[in-house]
C-alpha positions as CSV (number, residue, x, y, z in Angstrom):
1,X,-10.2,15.5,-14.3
2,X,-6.7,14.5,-14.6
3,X,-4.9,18.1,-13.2
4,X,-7.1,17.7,-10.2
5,X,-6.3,14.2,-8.9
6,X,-4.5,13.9,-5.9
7,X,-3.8,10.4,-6.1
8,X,-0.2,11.4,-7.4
9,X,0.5,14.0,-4.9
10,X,3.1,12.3,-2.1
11,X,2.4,15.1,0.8
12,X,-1.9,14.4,0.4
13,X,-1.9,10.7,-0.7
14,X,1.1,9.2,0.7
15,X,2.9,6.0,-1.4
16,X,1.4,3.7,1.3
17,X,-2.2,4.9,0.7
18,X,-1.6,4.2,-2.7
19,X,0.2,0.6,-2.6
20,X,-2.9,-0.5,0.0
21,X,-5.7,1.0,-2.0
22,X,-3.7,-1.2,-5.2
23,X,-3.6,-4.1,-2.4
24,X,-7.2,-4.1,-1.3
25,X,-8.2,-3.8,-5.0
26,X,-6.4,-6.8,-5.4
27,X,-7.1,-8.9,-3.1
28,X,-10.8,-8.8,-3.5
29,X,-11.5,-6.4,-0.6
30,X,-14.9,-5.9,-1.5
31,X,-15.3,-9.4,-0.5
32,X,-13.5,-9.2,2.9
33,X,-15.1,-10.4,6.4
34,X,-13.4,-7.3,7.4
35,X,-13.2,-4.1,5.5
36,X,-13.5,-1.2,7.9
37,X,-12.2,2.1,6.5
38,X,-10.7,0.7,3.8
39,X,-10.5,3.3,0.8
40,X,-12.2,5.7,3.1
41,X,-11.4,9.1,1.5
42,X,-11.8,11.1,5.1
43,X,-10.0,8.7,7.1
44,X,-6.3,7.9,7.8
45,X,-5.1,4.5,5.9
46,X,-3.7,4.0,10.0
47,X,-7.5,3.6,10.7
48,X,-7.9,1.1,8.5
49,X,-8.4,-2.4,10.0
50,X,-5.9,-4.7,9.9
51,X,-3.4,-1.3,9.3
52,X,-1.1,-0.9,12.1
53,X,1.2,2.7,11.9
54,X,3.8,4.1,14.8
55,X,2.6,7.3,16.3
56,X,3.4,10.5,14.7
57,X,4.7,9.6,11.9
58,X,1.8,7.9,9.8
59,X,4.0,5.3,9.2
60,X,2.9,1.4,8.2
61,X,4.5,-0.6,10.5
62,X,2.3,-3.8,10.0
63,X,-0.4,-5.1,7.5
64,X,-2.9,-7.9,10.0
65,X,-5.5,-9.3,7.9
66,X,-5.6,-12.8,9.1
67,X,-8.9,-15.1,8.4
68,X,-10.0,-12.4,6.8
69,X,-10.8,-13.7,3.5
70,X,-8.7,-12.2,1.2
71,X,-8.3,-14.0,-2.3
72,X,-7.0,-13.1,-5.8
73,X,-3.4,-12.0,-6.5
74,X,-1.0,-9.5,-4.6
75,X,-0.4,-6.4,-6.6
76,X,3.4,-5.2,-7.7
77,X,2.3,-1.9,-5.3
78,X,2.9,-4.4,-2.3
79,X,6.6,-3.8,-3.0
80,X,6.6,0.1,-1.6
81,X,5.0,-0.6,1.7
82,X,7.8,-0.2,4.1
């Protein structure tokens, strides 16, 4: 139900959640050698592997994924991680 998804909602789902979740979708994560967390509804996208954030803040400081085999195409989304 549309009114009732918090995918849009800044404060719940921050715009880094939602640029990953566009980048894992991407990139095949389904098929990664390394997909801990990922798209994990009850965990921080800071738990994530590969996700590195600064303390306190929730804040993506670095994406790791290394060897990890990623494939297909990088999504716009990857434009509003900061």
């Amino acid at each position: 139900v549309k009114e009732f998804d918090l995918a849009s909602d800044t404060v719940l789902c921050p715009i880094e959640r939602n640029a990953l979740i566009n980048f894992y979708d991407s990139a095949k994560g389904v098929e990664w050698t390394d997909n801990t967390d990922w798209l994990d509804e009850y965990e921080s996208y800071c738990k994530w592997y590969g996700v590195t954030c600064d303390e306190g803040k929730n804040r993506m400081t670095k994406l790791e994924l290394a060897n990890n085999g990623l494939s297909g195409r990088l999504s716009d989304s990857i434009g509003n991680l900061t």
